[in-house]
C-alpha positions as CSV (number, residue, x, y, z in Angstrom):
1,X,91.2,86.4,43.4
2,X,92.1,89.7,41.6
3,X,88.8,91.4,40.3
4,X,88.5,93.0,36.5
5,X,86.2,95.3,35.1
6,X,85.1,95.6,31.7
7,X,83.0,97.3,29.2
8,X,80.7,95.5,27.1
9,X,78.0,96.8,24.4
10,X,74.7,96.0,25.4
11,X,74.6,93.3,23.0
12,X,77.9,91.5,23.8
13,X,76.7,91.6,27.9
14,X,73.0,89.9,26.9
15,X,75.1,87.4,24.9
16,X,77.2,86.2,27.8
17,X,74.5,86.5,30.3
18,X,72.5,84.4,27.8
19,X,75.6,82.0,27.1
20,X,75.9,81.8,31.4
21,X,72.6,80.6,31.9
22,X,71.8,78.5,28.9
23,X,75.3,76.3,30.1
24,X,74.7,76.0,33.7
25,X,76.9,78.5,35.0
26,X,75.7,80.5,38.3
27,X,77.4,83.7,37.2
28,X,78.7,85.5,34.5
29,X,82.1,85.5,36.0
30,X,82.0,81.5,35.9
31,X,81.1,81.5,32.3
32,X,84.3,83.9,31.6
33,X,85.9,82.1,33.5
34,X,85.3,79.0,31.8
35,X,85.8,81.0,28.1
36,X,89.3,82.0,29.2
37,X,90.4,78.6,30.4
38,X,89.4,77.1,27.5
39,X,91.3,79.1,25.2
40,X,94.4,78.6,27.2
41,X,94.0,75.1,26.8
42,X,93.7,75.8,23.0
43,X,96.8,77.8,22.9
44,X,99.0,75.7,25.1
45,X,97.5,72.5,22.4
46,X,98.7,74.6,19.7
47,X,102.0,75.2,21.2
48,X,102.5,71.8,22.3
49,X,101.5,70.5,18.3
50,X,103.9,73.3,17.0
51,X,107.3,71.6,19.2
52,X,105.9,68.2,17.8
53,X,106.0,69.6,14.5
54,X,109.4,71.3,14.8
55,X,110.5,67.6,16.3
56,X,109.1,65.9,13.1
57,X,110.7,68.2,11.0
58,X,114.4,68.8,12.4
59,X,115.4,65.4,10.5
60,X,116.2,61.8,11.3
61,X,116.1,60.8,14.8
62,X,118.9,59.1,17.1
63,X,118.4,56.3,19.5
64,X,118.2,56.8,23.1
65,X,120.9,55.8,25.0
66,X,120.8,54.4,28.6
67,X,122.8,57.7,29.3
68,X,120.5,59.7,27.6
69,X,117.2,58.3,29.9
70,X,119.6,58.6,32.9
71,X,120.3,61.7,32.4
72,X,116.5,62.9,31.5
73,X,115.7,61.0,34.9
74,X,118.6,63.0,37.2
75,X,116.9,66.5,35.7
76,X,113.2,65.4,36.2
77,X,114.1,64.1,40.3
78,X,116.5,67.7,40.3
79,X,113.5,69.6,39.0
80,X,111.0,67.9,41.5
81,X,113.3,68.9,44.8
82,X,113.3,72.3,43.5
83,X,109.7,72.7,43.5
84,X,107.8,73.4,46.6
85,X,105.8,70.7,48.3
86,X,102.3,70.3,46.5
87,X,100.8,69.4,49.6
């Protein structure tokens, strides 16, 4: 794990050591931790609604094909035996 300093005023350091113990967390690096995580899930949710809203939006939809899932299927198994084992 890669280590980062910062620089907080006085102020903003009380507030997350505050913030740290009042939710349970053992350190103040856990609570950051937890702050950052939580905004990437927010971003990646706001991402994720954006495509659905560029899907709703590029016009009427076609019907899948048996082709079409086939297809989606050979990338997705091609895709998997790329990736390293997860093991």
């Amino acid at each position: 794990m890669a280590t980062m300093n910062i620089s907080l005023p006085d102020e903003m350091k009380a507030f997350v050591e505050d913030q740290a113990a009042r939710e349970g967390f053992g350190t103040t690096s856990e609570y950051l931790r937890s702050v950052i995580r939580e905004v990437q899930k927010r971003q990646a949710r706001q991402a994720f609604e954006a495509k659905l809203r560029e899907g709703v939006e590029s016009g009427p939809s076609e019907p899948m094909t048996r082709e079409d899932w086939e297809e989606i299927e050979r990338e997705g198994l091609a895709r998997l035996a790329r990736e390293p084992s997860r093991r």
